[in-house]
DRENDO-1510 file (C-alpha; in Angstrom, 1 decimal, always signed):
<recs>
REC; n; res; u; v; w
REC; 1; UNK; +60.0; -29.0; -1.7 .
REC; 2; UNK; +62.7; -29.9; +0.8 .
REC; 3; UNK; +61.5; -30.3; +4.5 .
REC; 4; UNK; +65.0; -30.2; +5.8 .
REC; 5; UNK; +64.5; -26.8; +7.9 .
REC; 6; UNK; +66.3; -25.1; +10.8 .
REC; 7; UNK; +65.6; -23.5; +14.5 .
REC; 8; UNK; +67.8; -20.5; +13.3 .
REC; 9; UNK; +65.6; -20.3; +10.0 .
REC; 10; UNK; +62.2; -20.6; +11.5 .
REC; 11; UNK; +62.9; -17.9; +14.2 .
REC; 12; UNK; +64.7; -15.3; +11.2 .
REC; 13; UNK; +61.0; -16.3; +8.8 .
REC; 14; UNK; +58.9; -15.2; +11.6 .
REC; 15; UNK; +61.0; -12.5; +12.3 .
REC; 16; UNK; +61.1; -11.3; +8.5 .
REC; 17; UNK; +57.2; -11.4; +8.6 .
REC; 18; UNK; +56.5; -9.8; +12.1 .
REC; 19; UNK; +54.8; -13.1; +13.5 .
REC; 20; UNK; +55.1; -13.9; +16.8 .
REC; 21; UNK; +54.8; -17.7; +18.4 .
REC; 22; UNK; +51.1; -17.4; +18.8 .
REC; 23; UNK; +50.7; -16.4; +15.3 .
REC; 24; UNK; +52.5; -19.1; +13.3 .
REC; 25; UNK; +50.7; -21.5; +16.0 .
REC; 26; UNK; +47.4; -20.5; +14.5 .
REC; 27; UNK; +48.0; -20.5; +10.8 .
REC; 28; UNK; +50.5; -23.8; +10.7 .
REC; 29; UNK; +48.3; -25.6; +13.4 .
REC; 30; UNK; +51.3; -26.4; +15.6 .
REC; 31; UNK; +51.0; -26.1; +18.7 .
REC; 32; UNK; +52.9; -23.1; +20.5 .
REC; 33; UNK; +54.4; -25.1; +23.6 .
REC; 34; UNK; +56.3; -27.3; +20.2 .
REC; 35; UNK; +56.9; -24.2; +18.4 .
REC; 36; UNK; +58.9; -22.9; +21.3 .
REC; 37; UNK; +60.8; -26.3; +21.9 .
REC; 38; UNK; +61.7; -26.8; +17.9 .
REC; 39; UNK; +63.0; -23.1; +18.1 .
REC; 40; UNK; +65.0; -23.5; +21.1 .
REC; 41; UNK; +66.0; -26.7; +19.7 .
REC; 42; UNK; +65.2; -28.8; +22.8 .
REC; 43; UNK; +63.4; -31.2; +20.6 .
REC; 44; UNK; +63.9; -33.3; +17.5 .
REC; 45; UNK; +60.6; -32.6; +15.5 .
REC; 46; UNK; +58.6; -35.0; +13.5 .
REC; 47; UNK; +59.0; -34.4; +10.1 .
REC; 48; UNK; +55.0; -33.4; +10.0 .
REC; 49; UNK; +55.7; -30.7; +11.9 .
REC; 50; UNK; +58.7; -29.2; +9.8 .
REC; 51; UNK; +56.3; -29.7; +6.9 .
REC; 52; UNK; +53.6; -28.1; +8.5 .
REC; 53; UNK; +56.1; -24.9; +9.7 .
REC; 54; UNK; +57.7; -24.4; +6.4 .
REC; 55; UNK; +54.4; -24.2; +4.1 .
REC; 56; UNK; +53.0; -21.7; +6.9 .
REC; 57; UNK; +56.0; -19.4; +6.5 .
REC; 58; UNK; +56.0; -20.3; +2.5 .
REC; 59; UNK; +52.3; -19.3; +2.6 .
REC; 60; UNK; +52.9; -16.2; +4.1 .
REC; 61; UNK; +55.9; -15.3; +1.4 .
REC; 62; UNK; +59.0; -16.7; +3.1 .
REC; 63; UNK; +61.3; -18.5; +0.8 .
REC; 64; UNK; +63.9; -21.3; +2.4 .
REC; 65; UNK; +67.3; -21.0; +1.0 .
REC; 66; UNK; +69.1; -24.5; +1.5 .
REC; 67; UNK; +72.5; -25.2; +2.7 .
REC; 68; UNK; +74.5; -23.8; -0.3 .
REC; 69; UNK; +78.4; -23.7; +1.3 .
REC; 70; UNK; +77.4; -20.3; +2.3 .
REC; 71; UNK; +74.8; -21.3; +5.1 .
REC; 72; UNK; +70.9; -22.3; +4.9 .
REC; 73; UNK; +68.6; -19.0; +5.4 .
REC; 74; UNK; +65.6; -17.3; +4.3 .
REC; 75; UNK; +64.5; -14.2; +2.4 .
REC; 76; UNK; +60.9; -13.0; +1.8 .
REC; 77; UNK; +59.6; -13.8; -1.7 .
REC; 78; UNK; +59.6; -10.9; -4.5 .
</recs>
């Protein structure tokens, strides 16, 4: 599993899922004042925190599509 994530693909994964801040907080144990900052992208997060992010969403069925020419993304798990 590749850590390398995005602000653009955590917000469209919670928004795929219906969580809010507060919820992705609770199940990936990140704190939501982080969170916020990573999303907005006013901070270069530690690479335990990306990790930490991604196998919340991936828990919850979100899929990370890496950069493939056409752009990284996300899509919800069949």
């Amino acid at each position: 599993m590749k850590n390398i994530i995005t602000a653009p693909q955590i917000r469209a994964a919670r928004g795929l899922i219906g969580w809010s801040r507060e919820e992705l907080s609770a199940k990936s144990g990140v704190p939501k004042i982080t969170l916020s900052r990573v999303e907005t992208e006013a901070t270069t997060p530690r690479q335990s925190t990306l990790t930490a992010i991604r196998s919340a969403l991936e828990t919850a069925g979100v899929e990370f599509i890496e950069e493939n020419g056409g752009g990284a993304g996300v899509r919800l798990r069949k």
